[in-house]
N, C-alpha and C positions, 0 to 999 in steps of 0.2 A: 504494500500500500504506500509504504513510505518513498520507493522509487517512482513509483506514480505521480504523486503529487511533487516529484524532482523533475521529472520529465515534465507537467504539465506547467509548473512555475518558470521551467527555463521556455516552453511556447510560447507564454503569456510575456516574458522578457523581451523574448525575440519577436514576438508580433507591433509589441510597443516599441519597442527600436524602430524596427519597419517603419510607425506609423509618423514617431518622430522625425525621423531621417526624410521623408516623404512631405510632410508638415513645413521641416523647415526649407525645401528646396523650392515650394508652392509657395512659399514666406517673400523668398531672395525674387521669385518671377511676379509678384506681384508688386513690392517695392521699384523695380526694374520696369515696370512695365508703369507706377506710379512716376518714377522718374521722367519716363519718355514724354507720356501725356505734360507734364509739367515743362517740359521743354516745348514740348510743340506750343501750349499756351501762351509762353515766353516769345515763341518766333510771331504767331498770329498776334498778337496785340505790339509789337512791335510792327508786324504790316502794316496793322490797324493803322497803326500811328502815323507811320508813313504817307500811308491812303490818307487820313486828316490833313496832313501838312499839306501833300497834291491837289485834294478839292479846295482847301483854304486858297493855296497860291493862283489854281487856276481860277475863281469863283471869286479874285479880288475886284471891287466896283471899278475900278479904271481900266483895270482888262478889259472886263464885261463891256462897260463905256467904249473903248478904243472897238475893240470884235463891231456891235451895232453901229458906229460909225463906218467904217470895214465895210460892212454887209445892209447901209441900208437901201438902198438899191434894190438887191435882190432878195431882200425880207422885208423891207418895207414897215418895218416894229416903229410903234410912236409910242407915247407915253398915254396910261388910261385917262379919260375924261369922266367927269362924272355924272354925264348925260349917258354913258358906256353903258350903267347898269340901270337893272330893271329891280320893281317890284315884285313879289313873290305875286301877285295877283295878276299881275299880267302875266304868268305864264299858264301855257294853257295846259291842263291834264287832262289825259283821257276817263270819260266818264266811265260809272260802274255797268255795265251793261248786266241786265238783266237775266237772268239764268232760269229756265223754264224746266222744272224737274217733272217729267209724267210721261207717259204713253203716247204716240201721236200715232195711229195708224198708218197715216199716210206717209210714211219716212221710216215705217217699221220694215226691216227684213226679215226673209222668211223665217229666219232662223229665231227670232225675238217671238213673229208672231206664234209661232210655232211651244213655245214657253208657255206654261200656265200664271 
């Protein structure tokens, strides 16, 4: 009995090793694999940044100003007037068109009339 329970403590050792040894290797791949992502967030907000600076620099008003002097000619862009906009009432929406739920014989197919 006593070799029994030797043999069964050294499985129970050796399955635990196993499970630590396996534990900490899945430990190292997920810290590694936490690393990575934390770099990549480092590159992309760093883009990010970049891309901010690019729309700032291209999107400055005297650029803009200079480009529509540039192009108006061919866009023809003025500045809004305020005769430009409208009233919510003057626009015109489509009414509710009425919805007729029933049976009409005459628009029925066979297949409807045919239904109890």
């Amino acid at each position: 009995m006593r070799g029994f329970l030797y043999v069964l403590a050294a499985l129970v050792v050796m399955g635990l090793a196993f499970w630590v040894y396996h534990e900490n290797y899945e430990t190292k791949r997920a810290l590694e694999q936490a690393q990575r992502l934390q770099r990549e967030i480092g590159q992309t907000r760093e883009r990010l940044g970049i891309l901010r600076a690019e729309w700032a620099y291209l999107n400055r008003p005297d650029r803009l100003r200079a480009l529509t002097e540039i192009n108006f000619d061919r866009l023809g862009l003025l500045p809004l007037r305020p005769d430009q906009f409208g009233r919510i009432d003057e626009v015109a929406f489509p009414g509710n068109p009425e919805i007729q739920i029933g049976f009409d014989p005459e628009t029925a197919t066979e297949d409807e009339e045919a239904r109890p």
